[in-house]
Backbone as JSON, one array per atom type, in Angstrom:
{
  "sequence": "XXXXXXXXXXXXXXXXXXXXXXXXXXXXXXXXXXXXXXXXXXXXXXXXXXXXXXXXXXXXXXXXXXXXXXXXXXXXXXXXXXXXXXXXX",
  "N": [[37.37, 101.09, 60.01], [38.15, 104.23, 61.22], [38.64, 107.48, 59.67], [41.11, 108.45, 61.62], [42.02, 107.01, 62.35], [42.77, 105.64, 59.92], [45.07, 107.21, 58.85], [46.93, 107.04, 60.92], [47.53, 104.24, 60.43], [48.82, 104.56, 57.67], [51.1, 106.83, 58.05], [52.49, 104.83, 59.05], [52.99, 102.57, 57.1], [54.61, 104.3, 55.69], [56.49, 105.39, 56.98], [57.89, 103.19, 57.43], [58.61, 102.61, 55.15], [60.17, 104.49, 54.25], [62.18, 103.81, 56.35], [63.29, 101.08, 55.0], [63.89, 101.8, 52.4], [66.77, 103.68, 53.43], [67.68, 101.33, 54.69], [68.37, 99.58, 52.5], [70.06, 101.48, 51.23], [72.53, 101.78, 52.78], [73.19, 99.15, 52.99], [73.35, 98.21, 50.49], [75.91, 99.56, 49.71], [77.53, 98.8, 51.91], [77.95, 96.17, 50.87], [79.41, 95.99, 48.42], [81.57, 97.48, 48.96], [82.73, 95.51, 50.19], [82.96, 93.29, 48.64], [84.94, 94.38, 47.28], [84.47, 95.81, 44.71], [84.66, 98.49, 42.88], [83.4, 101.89, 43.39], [81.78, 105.31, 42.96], [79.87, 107.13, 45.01], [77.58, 109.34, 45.2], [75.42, 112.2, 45.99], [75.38, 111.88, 48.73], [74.89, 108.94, 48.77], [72.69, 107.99, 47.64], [72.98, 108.12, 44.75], [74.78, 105.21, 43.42], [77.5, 105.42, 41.41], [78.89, 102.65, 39.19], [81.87, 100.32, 38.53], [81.66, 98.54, 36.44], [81.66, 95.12, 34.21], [80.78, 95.61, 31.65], [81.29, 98.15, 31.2], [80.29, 102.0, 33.15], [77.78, 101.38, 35.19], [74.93, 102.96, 36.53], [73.6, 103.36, 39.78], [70.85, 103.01, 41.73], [70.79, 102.6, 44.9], [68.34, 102.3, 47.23], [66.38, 102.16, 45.53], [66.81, 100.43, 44.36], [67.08, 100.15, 41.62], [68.78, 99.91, 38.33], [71.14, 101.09, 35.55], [73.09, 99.88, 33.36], [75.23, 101.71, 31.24], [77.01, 101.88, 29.13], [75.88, 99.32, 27.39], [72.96, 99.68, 28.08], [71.25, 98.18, 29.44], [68.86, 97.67, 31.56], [68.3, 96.63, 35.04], [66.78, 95.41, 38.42], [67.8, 95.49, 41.8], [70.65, 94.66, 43.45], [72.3, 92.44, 43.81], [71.72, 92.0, 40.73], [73.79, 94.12, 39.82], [75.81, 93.4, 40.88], [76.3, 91.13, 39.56], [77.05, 91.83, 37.1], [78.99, 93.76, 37.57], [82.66, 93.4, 37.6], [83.64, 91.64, 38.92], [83.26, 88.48, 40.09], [81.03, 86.24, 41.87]],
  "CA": [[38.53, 101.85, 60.42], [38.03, 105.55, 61.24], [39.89, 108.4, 59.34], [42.05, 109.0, 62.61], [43.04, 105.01, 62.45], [43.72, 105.03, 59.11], [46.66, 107.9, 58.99], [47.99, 106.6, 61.94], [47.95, 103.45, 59.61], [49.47, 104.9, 56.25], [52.08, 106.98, 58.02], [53.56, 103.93, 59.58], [53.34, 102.22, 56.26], [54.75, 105.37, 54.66], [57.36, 105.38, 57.29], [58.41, 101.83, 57.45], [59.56, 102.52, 53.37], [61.1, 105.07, 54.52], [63.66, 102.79, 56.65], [63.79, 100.15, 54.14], [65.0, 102.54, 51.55], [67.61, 103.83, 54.11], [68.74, 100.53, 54.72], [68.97, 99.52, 51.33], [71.28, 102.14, 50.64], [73.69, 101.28, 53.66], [73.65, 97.68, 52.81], [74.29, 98.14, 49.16], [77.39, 100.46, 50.31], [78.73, 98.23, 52.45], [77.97, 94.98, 50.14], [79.84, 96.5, 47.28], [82.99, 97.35, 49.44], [83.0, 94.24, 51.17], [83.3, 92.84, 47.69], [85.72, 95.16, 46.52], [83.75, 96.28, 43.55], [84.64, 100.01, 43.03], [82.29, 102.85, 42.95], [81.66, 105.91, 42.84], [79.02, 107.88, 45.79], [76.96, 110.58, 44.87], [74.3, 112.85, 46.84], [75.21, 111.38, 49.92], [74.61, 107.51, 48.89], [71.78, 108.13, 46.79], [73.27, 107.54, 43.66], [76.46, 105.42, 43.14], [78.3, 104.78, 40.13], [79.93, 101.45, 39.75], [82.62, 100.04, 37.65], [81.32, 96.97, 35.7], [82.14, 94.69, 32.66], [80.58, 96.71, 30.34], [81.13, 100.23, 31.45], [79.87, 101.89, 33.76], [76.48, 101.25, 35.78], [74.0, 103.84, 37.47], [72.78, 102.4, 40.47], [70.09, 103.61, 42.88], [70.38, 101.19, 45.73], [66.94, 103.08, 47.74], [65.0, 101.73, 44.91], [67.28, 98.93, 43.35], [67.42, 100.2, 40.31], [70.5, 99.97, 37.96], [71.54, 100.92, 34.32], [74.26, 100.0, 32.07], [75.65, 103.36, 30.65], [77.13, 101.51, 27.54], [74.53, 98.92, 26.72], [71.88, 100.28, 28.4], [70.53, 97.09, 30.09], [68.36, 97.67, 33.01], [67.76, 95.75, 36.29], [66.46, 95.74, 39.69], [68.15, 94.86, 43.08], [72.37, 94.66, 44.3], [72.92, 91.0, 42.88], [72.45, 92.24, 39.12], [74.57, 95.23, 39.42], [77.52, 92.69, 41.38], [76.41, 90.26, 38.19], [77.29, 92.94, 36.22], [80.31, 94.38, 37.87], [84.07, 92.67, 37.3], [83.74, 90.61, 40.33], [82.24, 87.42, 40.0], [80.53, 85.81, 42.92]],
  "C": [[38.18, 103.34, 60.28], [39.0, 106.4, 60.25], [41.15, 108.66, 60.39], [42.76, 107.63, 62.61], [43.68, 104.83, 61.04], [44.58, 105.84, 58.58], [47.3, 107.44, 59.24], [48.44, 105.35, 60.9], [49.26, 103.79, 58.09], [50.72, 105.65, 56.67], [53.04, 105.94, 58.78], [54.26, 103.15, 58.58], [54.62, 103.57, 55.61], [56.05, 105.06, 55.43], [58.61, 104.05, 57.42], [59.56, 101.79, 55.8], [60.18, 103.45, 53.28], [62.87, 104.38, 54.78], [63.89, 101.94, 55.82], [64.31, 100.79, 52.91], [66.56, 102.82, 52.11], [68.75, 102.45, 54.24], [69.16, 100.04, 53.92], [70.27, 99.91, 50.68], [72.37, 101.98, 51.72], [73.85, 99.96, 53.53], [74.16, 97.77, 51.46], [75.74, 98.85, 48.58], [78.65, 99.59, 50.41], [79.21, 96.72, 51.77], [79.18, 95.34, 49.34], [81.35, 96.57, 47.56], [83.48, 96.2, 50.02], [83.78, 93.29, 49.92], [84.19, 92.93, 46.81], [85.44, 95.36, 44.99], [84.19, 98.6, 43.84], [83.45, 100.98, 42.61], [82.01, 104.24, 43.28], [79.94, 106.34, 43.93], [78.58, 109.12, 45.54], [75.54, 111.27, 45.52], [74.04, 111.65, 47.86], [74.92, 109.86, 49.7], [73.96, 107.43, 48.27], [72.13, 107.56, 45.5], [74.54, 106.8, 44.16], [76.68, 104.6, 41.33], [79.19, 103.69, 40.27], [80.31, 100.77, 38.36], [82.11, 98.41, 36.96], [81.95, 96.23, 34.48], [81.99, 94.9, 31.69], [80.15, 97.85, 30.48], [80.2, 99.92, 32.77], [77.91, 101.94, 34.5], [75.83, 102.36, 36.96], [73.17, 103.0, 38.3], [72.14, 102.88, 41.64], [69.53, 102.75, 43.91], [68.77, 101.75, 46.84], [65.89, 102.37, 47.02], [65.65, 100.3, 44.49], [67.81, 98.71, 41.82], [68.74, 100.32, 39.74], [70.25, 100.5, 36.11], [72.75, 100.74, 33.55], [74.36, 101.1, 31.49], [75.62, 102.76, 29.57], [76.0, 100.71, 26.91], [73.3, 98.93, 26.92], [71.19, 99.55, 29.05], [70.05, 97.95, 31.51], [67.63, 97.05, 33.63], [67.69, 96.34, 37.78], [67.53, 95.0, 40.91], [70.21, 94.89, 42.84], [72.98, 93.8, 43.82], [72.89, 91.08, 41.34], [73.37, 93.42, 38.95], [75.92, 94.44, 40.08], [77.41, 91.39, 40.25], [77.2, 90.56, 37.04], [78.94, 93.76, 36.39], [81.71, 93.3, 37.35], [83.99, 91.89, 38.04], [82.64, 89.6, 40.29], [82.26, 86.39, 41.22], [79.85, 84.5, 43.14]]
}
């Protein structure tokens, strides 16, 4: 693979995780409301804050990540932060 093939390669990768961040964070938006889980939106979608069973949870749907404020637990992905929330599924 040439240097000129493998840019073209890495910014497609590069860009591809681009959109899958993006959509991440519009699916874990609209999951959340769909569910009626309340939450809190911050820098544009980026962060949101969301009301759970033990306090509240920092949740960066882009990456997945989540934390428990009060007990500090942290997990990855949309299904432990709606595990986590009041609303059981």
């Amino acid at each position: 693979m040439s240097d000129w093939e493998y840019s073209e390669h890495y910014a497609a990768i590069k860009q591809q995780g681009v959109e899958k961040r993006l959509s991440n964070r519009e699916h874990a938006a609209s999951r959340l409301t769909e569910l009626g889980i309340s939450y809190q939106s911050k820098n544009f979608g980026i962060h949101l804050i969301v009301s759970g069973k033990d306090g509240l949870i920092d949740f960066w749907p882009s990456t997945g990540k989540w934390v428990c404020r009060d007990t500090q637990q942290k997990g990855r992905g949309i299904r432990g932060v709606i595990n986590k929330s009041k609303v059981d599924i």
